[in-house]
C-alpha positions in Angstrom: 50.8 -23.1 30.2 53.1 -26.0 30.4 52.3 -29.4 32.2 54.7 -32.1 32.7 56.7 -30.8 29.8 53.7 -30.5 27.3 52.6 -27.4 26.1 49.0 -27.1 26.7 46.4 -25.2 24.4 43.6 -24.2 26.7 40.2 -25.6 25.7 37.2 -23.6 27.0 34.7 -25.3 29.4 31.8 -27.1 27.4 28.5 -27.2 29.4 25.5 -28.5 29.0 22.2 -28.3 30.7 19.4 -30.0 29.6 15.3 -29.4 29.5 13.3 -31.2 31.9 12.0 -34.7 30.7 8.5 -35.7 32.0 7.5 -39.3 32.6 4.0 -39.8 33.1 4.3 -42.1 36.4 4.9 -41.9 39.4 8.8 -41.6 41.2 8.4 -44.8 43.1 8.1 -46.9 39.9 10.7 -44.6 37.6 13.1 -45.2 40.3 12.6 -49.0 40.2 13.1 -48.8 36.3 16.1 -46.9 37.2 17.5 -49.7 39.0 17.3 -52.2 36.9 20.1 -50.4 34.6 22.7 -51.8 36.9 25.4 -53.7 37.2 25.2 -53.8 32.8 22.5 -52.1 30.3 22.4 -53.7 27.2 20.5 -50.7 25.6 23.8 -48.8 26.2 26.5 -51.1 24.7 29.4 -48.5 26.0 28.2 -49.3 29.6 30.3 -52.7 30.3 30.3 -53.1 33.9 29.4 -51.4 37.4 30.5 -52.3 40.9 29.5 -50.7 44.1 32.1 -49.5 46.6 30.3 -47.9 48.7 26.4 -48.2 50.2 24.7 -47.2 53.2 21.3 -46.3 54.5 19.8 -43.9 57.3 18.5 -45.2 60.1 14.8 -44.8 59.0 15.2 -45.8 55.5 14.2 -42.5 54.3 17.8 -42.2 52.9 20.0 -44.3 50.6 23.5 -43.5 49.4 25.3 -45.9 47.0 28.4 -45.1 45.3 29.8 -47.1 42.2 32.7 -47.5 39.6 31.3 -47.4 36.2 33.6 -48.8 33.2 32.8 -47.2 29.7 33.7 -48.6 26.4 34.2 -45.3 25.1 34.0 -45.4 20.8 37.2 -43.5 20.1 40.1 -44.3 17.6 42.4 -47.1 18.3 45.4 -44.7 17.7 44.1 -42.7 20.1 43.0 -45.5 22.6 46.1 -46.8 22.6 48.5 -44.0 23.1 46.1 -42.9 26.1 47.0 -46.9 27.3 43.5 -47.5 28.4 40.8 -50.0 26.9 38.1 -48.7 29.3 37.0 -45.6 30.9 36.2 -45.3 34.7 33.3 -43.0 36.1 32.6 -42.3 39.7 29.3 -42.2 40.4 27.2 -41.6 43.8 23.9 -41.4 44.1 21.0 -39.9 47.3 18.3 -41.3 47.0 15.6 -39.2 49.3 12.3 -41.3 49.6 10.8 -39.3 51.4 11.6 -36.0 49.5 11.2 -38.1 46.5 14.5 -37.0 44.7 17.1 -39.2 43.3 20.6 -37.1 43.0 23.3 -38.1 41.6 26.8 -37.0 41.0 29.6 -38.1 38.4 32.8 -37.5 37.6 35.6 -39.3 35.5 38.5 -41.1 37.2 40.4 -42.2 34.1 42.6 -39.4 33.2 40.9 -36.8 35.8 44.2 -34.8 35.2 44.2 -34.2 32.0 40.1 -34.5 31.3 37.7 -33.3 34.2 34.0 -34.5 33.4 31.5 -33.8 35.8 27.9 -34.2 35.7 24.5 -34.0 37.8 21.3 -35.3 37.3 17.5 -35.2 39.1 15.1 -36.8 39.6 12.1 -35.4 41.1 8.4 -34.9 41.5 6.2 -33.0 38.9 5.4 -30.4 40.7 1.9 -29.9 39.3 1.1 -33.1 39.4 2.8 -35.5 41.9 1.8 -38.7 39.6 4.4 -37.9 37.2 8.4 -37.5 37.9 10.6 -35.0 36.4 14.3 -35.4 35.2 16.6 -32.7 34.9 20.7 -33.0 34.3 23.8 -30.7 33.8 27.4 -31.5 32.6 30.5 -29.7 31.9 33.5 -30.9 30.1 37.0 -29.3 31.1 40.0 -30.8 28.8 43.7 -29.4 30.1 45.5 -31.5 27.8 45.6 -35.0 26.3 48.7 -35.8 24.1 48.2 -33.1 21.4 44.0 -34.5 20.8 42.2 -32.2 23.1 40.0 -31.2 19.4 39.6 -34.6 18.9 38.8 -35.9 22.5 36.3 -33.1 22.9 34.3 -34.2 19.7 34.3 -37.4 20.8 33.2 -36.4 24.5 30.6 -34.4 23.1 29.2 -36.8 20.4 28.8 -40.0 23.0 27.6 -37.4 25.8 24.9 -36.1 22.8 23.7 -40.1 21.9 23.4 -41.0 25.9 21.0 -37.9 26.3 18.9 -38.9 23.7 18.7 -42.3 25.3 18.0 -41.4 28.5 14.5 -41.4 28.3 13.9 -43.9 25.7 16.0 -46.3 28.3 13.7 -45.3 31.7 10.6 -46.1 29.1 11.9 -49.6 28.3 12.0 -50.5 31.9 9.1 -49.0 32.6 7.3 -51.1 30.1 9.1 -54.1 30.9 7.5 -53.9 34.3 4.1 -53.3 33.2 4.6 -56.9 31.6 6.0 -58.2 34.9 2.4 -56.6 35.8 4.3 -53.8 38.2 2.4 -51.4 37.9 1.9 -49.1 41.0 4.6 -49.1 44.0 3.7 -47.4 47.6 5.2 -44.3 48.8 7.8 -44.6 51.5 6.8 -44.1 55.0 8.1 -44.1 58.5 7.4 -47.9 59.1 8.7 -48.9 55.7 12.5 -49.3 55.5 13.0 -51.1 52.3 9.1 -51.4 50.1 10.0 -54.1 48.1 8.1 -55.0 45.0 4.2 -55.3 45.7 2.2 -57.7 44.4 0.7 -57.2 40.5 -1.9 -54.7 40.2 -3.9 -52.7 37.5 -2.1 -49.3 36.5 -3.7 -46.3 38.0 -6.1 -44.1 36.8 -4.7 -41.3 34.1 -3.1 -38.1 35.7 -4.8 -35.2 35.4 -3.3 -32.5 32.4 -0.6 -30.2 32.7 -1.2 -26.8 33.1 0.0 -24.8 29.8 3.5 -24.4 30.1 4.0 -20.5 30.9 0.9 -20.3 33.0 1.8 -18.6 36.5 2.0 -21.3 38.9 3.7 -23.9 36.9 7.5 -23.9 37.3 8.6 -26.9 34.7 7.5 -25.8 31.5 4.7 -28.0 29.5 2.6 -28.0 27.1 -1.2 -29.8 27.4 -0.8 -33.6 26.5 -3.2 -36.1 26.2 -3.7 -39.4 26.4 -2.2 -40.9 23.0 -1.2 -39.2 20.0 -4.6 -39.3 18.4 -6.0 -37.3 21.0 -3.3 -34.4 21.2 -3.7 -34.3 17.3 -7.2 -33.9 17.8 -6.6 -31.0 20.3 -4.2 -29.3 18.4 -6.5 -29.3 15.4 -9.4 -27.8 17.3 -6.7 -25.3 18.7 -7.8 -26.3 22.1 -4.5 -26.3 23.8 -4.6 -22.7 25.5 -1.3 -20.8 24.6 -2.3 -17.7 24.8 0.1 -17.3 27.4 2.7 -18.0 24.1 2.1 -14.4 22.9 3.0 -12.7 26.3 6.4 -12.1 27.5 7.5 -13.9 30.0 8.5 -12.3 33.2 10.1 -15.3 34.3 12.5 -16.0 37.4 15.5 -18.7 37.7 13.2 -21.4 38.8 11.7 -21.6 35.8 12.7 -24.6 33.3 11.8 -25.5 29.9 10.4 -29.4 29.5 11.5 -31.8 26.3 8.2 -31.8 25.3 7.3 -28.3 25.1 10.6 -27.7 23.2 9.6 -30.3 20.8 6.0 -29.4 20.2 6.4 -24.9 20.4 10.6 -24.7 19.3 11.2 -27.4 17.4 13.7 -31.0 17.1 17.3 -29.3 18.5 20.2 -31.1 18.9 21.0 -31.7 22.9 23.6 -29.2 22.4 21.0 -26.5 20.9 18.8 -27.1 24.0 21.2 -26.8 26.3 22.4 -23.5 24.3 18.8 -21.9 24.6 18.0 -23.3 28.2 21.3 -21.5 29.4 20.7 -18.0 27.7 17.2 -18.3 28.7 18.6 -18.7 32.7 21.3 -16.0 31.6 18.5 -13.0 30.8 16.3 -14.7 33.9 19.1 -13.8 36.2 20.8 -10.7 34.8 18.2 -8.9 32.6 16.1 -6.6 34.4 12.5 -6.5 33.3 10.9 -9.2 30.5 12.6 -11.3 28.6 11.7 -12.7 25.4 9.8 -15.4 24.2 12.0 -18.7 23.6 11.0 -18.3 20.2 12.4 -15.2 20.2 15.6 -16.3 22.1 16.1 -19.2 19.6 16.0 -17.0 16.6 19.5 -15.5 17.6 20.8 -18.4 18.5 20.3 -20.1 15.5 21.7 -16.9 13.6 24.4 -17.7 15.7 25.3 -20.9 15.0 24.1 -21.4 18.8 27.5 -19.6 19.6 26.4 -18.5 23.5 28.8 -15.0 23.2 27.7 -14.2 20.1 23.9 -14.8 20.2 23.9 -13.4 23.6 25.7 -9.5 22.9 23.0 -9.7 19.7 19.9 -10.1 21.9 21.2 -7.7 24.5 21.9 -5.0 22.0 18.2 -6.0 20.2 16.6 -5.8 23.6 17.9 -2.5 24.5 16.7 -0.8 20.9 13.0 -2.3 21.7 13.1 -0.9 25.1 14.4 2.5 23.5 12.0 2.3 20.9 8.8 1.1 22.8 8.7 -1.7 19.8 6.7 -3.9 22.6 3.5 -2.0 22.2 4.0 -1.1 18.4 1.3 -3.1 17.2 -1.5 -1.4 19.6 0.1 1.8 19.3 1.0 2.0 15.6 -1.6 3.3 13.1 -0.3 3.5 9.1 -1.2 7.0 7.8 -3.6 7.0 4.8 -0.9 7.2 2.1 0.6 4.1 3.5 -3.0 2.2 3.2 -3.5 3.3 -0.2 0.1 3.5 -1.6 2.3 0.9 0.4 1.9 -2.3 -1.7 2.4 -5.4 0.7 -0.1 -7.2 3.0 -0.7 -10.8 4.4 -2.3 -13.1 2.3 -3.0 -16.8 3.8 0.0 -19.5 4.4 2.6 -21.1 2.0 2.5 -25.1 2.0 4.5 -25.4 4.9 1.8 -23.4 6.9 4.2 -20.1 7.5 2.5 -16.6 7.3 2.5 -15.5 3.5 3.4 -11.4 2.7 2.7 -10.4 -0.2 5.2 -7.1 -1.9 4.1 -5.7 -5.1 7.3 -3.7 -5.0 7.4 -3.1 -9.2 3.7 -1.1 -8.3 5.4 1.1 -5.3 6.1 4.6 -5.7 8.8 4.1 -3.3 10.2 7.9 -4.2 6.5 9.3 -3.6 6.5 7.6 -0.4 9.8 9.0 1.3 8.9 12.2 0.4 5.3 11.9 1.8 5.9 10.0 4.9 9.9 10.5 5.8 12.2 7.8 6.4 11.2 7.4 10.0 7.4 6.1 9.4 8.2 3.9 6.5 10.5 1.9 8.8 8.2 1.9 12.0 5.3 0.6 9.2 8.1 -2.1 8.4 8.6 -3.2 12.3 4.7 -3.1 12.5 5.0 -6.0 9.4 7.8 -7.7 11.4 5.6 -7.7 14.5 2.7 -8.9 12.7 4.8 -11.7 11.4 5.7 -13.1 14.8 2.3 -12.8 16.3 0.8 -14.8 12.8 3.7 -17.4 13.3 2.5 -18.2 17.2 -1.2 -18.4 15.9 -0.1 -20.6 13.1 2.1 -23.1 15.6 -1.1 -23.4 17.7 -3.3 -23.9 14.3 -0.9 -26.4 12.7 0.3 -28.5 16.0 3.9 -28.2 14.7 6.5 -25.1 15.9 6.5 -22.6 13.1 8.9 -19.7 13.2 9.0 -17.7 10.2 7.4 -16.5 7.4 7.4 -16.2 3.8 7.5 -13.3 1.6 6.3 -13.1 -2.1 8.5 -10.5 -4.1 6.3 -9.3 -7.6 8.5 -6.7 -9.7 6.5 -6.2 -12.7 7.3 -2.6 -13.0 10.2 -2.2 -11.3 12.4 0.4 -13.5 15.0 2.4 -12.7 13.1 4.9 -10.3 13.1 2.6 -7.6 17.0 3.2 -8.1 16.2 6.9 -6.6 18.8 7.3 -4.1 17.3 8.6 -1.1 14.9 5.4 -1.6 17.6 2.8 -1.9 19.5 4.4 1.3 16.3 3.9 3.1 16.3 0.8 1.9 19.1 -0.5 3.0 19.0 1.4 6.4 15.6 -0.9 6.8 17.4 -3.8 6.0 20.1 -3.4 8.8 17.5 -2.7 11.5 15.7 -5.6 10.8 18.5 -8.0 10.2 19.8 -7.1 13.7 16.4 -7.3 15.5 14.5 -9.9 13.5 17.0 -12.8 12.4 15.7 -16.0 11.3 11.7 -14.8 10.8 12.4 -14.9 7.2 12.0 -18.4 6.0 12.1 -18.3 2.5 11.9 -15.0 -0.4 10.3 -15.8 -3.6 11.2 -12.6 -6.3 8.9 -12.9 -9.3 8.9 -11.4 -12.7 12.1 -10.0 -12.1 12.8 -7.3 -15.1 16.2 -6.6 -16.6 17.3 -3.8 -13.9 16.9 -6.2 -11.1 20.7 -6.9 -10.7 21.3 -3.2 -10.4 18.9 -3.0 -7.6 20.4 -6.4 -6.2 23.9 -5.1 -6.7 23.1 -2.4 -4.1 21.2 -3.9 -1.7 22.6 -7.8 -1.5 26.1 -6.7 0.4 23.9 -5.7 3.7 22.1 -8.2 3.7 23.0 -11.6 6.2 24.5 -14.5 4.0 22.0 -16.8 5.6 19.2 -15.1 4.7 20.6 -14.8 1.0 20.7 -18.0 0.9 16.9 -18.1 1.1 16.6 -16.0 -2.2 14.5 -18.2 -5.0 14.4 -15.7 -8.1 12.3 -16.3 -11.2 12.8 -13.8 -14.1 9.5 -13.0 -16.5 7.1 -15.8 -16.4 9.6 -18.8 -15.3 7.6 -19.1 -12.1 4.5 -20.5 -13.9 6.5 -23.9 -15.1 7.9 -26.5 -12.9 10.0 -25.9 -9.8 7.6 -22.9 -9.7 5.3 -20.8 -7.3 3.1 -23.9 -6.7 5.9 -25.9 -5.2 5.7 -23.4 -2.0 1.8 -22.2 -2.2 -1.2 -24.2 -2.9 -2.5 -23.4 -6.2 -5.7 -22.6 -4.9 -4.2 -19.2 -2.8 -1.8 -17.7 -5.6 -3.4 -14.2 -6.2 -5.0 -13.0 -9.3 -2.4 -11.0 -10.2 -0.3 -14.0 -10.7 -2.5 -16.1 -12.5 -4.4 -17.4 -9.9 -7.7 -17.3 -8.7 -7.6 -16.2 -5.3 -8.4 -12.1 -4.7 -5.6 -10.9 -3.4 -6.1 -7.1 -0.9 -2.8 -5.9 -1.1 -3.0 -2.8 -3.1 -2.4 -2.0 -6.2 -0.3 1.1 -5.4 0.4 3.9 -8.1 2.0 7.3 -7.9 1.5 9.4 -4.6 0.0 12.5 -5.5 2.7 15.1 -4.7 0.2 17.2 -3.3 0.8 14.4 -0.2 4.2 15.5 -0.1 6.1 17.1 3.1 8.3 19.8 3.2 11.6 19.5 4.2 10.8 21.5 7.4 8.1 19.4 8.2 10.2 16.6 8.0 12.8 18.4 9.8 10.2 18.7 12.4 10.5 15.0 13.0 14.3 14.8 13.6 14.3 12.8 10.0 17.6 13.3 7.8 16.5 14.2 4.3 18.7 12.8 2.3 17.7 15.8 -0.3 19.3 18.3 1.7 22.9 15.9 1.9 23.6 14.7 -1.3 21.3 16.8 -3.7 22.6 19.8 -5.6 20.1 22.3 -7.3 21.4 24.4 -10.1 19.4 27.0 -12.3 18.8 26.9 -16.0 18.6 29.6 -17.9 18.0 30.1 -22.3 21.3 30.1 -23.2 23.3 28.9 -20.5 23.1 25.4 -19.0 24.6 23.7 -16.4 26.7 21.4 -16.8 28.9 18.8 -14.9 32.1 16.9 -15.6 32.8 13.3 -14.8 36.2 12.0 -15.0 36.1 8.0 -15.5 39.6 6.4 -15.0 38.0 2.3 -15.7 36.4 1.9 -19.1 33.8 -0.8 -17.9 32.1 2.1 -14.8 28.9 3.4 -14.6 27.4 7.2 -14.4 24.3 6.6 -12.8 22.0 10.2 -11.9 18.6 11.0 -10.6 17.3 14.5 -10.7 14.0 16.2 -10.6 12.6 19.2 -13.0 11.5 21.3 -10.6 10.6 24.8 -12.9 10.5 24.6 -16.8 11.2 22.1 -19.2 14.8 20.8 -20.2 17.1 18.6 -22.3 19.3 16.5 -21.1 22.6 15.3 -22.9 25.6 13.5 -21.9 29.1 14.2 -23.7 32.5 12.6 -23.9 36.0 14.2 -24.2 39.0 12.9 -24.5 40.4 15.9 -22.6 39.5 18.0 -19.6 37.5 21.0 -20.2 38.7 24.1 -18.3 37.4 24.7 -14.6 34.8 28.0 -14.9 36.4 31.5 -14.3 35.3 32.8 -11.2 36.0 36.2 -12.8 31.9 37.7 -12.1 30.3 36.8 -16.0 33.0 35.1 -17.4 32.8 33.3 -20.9 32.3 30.1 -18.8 29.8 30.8 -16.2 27.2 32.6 -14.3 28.5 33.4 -10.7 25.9 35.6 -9.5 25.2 35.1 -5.8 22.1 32.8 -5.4 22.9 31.1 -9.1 24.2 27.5 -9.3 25.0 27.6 -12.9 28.3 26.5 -14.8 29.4 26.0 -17.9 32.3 24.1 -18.9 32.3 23.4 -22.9 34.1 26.0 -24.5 32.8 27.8 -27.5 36.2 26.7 -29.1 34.9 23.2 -28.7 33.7 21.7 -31.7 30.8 18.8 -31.6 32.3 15.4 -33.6 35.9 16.5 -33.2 36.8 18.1 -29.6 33.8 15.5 -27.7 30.7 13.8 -28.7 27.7 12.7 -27.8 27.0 9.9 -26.0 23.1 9.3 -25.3 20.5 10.3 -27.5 19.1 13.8 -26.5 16.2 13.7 -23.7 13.4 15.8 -23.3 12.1 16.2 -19.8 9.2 18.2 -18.8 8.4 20.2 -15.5 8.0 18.0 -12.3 9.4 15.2 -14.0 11.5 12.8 -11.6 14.1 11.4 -14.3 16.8 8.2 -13.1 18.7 6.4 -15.4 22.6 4.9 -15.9 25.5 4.9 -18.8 28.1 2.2 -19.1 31.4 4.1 -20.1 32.9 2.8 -23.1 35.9 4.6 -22.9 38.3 6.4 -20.3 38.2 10.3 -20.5 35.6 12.8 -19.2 32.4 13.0 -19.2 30.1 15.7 -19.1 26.4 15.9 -17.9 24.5 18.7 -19.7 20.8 20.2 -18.4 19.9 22.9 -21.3 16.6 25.2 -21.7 14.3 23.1 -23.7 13.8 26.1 -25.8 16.8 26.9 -27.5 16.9 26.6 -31.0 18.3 24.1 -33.1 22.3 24.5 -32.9 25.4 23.2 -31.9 26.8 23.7 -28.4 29.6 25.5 -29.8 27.3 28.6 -30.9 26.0 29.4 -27.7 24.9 32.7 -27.2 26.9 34.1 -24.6 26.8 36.5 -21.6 24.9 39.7 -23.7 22.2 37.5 -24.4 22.2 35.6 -20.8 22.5 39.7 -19.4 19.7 40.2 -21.2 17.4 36.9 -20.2 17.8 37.1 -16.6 15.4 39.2 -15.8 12.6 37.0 -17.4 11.7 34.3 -15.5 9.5 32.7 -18.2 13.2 31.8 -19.3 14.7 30.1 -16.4 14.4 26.8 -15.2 15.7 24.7 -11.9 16.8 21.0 -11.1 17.5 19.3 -8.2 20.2 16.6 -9.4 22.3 13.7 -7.8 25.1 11.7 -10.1 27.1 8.8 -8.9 29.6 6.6 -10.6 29.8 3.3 -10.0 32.9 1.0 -10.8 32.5 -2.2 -12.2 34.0 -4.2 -9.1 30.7 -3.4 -7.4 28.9 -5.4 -10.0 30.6 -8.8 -9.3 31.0 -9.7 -13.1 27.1 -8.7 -13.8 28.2 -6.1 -16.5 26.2 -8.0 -18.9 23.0 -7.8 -17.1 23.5 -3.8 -16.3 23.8 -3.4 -19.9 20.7 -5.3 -21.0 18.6 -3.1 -18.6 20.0 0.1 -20.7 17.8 1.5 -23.9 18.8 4.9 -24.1 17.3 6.9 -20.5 15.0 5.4 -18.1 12.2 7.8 -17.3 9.0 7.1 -15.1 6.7 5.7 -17.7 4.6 2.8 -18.1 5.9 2.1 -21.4 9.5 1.8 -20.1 9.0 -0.6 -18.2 6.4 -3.1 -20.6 9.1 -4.6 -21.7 11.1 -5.6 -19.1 9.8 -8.9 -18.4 12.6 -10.9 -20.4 14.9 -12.9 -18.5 18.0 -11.5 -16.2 21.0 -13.2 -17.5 23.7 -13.6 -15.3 22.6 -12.6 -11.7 19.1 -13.9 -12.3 19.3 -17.3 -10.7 17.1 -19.9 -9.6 
């Protein structure tokens, strides 16, 4: 687009709209503070001068129309002030006044530059409509720059910043006049009526009686927003200590229409100090859902939590919500709390709960995730219930952070969590698990954002960063940035656990003395365990049917499984389960490939009966010390044993994974018996065993330069043990942060 020669860059339309101001007399006498702002105000140095053009006045008085040219000393750059060729900017502005409506209108718009810069506001002034002592002030602007000599950035943060500062004056500068004619003893001016063209000023007179309260600010009749005042501050302390103002109607979705309006007050008080601009932001998508959403809408709380993870970007924030509101109506997450009951095995094996407040009064959750069979869980409950217990937390959390606003007398909006991972080893690296994990993660960082206010991870143990490694990439960099992590005991000293929770609440566990009723966890029996058809049943993905392989074992021929590793500085992690038997594990390295199995029926390589997964890939050529060697110290796993661990490749080259008969005599791998004695084995089933096994390599680009710490967590193979994990407690080093 080209104007006059000048390329123009168009700027979108800024808007703003603000909440509804409440002053606490009557319209007569706010409209007589008004007045007195003209011609000059010296509480707002950039207004130099005003002159009428224009007045008039209906034949009954009721109505008076005024119209004037406003000058404004507008604080921009000289540089800029000067190529513009202006000292001052002009404003049009005409005001209705309706006395016996009582409403003030008014309408601006710039005259300076209207061709390049198109400013246009309107403001209100009106009656409380609950209660007709108290007057109401309500405005909405919008700022349209087409082009201004190659500063329309500039211009527009300059527009903005003045237009922010005037807001936040406007009430301050109504309450100076206000008070300055209570000192002129003012205090109480007569309504307008038919034989009353012009009421002047009456004669001094004591200020009326006290209005009566507001009703809460979502109750049914009320259309402006606003919570219960009182008389001074003292006394709405007071309230809010007692929890006397009634907000229950805070917990309830408002069905609201476009009439309704938030007040400045009740923003303040429930939401929170916001910038005019973040007002405007949640007043606007708040009208938005009012008028296009069909059904409820959210809470503002609610409706400010996207915004803010948003930057209070309208677009953004707004497709967010939609999409969040659309997976609660799909998923009846509305109700979950009375409709949700956590089976027994979550009671007695899921490790988290609520446990009081932190210091700045925000819900406290307590995770002993080091104590949580996370593994025995999946397989007991599915993937499914796990996360519908986690949206029932989530749920909780909001309802505890309304209760807590009302409690405290200040807006509280999230909670915090309290991370213990004493225990934590490298079977809560089980895949499945960590996929659920992180599936968890993703649904609650689209449908919760912002509830999390701060994370505290204690004791965290050597594996940590493998765990974090996984899980940090899905989760939303302003959240991360709420991450405090204290490795072993760090949390006891300074900068600590008692800088965010009152000594007198950290639980036992700890090092406290408060009893803390989060459970203790421990294994899940795996009698609880569900079939895969049952969970089938459910429409759950097992992740054991995807990415699992099973293979048999029998005495005399293992399985085994070759890795090729191109980067020296990658890591073989696995995770398999001894389903029948008992085995030994080994891991081997070659320089060079071993041959592919024959698939020619017994072949000196393999077993390819039908129904056997069984292969066998070191030949009997192969000599142990000279053609490949071993790697990791042999392990020894027993029947319905659930073995994880990792290996940090030294060198390039291949790899192999070995499961053997736990029986087999002492011997190299090179004198093997071979198929007469397998022939002659099969039959017994004393001599065969089964696993269920999952391998993954992992390059070291995914660990972000934490090699170091991956390697500290490694002592040979991780097995679920009590004694693996006692000594963990030393510090993290290089992703273990503060």
């Amino acid at each position: 687009m080209t104007v006059v020669g000048v390329t123009v860059i168009p700027i979108m339309v800024q808007k703003y709209q603000s909440p509804v101001r409440v002053y606490k007399h009557p319209f007569e006498l706010v409209m007589a503070a008004y007045e007195r702002r003209f011609p000059t105000c010296h509480l707002i140095p950039m207004f130099v001068n005003s002159d009428v053009v224009n007045e008039e006045t209906s034949e009954d008085g009721a109505t008076h129309r005024i119209e004037r040219r406003c000058a404004l000393d507008v604080d921009a750059p000289r540089l800029l002030k000067r190529i513009a060729g202006v000292d001052y900017v002009y404003f049009i502005q005409k005001n209705t006044l309706n006395r016996k409506e009582r409403t003030l209108h008014i309408e601006s718009h710039n005259e300076t530059f209207s061709n390049r810069v198109v400013v246009h506001e309107t403001c209100c002034y009106s009656v409380h409509p609950e209660n007709e002592g108290w007057t109401c002030f309500e405005q909405t602007a919008s700022l349209d720059i087409k082009s201004f000599f190659g500063f329309e950035s500039t211009v527009e943060k300059i527009a903005m910043k003045q237009y922010a500062s005037s807001i936040n004056k406007g009430k301050e500068i109504i309450e100076f006049y206000l008070r300055e004619l209570e000192s002129e003893g003012v205090t109480h001016i007569p309504r307008w009526t038919c034989s009353s063209v012009s009421p002047a000023l009456p004669a001094p007179s004591s200020l009326s009686a006290s209005p009566p309260e507001l009703q809460h600010p979502s109750a049914p009749a009320v259309s402006v927003s606003q919570p219960a005042d009182a008389k001074d501050g003292a006394s709405q302390e007071a309230k809010q200590d007692s929890g006397a103002p009634q907000a229950d109607s805070l917990v309830e979705i408002l069905a609201g229409t476009p009439e309704d309006k938030l007040d400045a007050d009740y923003i303040k008080r429930y939401l929170g100090d916001l910038t005019p601009l973040q007002e405007s932001c949640l007043i606007r998508l708040r009208k938005w859902l009012q008028e296009t959403h069909k059904g409820k809408i959210p809470k503002d709380e609610h409706i400010l939590r996207f915004l803010r993870a948003r930057d209070f970007n309208m677009d953004k924030a707004r497709e967010i919500l939609c999409q969040s509101l659309t997976w609660r109506k799909q998923h009846q997450v509305d109700y979950l709390l009375e409709t949700w009951s956590p089976p027994q095995v979550l009671q007695d094996y899921y490790t988290g709960g609520w446990h009081h407040h932190d210091r700045d009064g925000r819900p406290l959750y307590i995770l002993r995730l080091g104590h949580m069979d996370t593994k025995g869980l999946v397989r007991a409950l599915g993937e499914e219930s796990l996360l519908r217990h986690v949206l029932s937390i989530n749920e909780e959390g909001l309802r505890r952070c309304e209760e807590n606003t009302k409690v405290f007398g200040r807006p509280i909006s999230c909670w915090t969590c309290l991370v213990d991972l004493e225990g934590l080893n490298m079977r809560h690296l089980w895949r499945p698990g960590v996929k659920a994990l992180l599936r968890i993660i993703e649904v609650v960082e689209a449908n919760y954002p912002e509830t999390l206010g701060r994370l505290l991870i204690l004791r965290a143990p050597r594996v940590f960063p493998v765990l974090w490694t996984l899980v940090s990439p899905f989760i939303d960099e302003n959240t991360r940035k709420k991450f405090l992590i204290y490795a072993g005991n760090d949390y006891q000293g300074p900068g600590g656990l008692v800088d965010y929770i009152d000594k007198e609440i950290i639980p036992d566990f700890l090092g406290g003395e408060c009893m803390c009723e989060v459970p203790e966890g421990g294994l899940v029996p795996k009698s609880m365990y569900r079939t895969p058809e049952e969970l089938e049943n459910e429409d759950v993905r097992l992740w054991t049917e995807t990415i699992y392989q099973s293979a048999s074992i029998f005495k005399g021929a293992p399985h085994e499984l070759v890795i090729e590793i191109i980067d020296a500085a990658s890591v073989i992690t696995w995770d398999f389960d001894v389903c029948k038997g008992d085995i030994v594990f080994n891991i081997y390295h070659s320089k060079r490939a071993p041959q592919p199995p024959r698939k020619d029926a017994l072949g000196a390589h393999g077993i390819t009966s039908p129904g056997v997964n069984n292969v066998q890939l070191i030949d009997k050529s192969w000599t142990l010390g000279q053609d490949y060697s071993m790697v990791e110290s042999p392990l020894t796993c027993k029947e319905g044993e659930s073995v994880q661990g990792s290996h940090i490749t030294r060198w390039p080259g291949f790899y192999i994974l070995q499961w053997k008969f736990h029986n087999m005599p002492a011997c190299s791998a090179t004198n093997l018996p071979r198929v007469d004695d397998v022939l002659a084995t099969l039959q017994v089933s004393s001599h065969k065993c089964k696993v269920m096994f999952y391998t993954e390599v992992l390059g070291s680009e995914d660990f972000r330069g934490s090699m170091t710490s991956l390697e500290s967590s490694h002592s040979g193979f991780s097995q679920l043990s009590a004694a693996t994990t006692s000594s963990n407690h030393s510090q993290c080093s290089s992703m273990i942060s503060r």
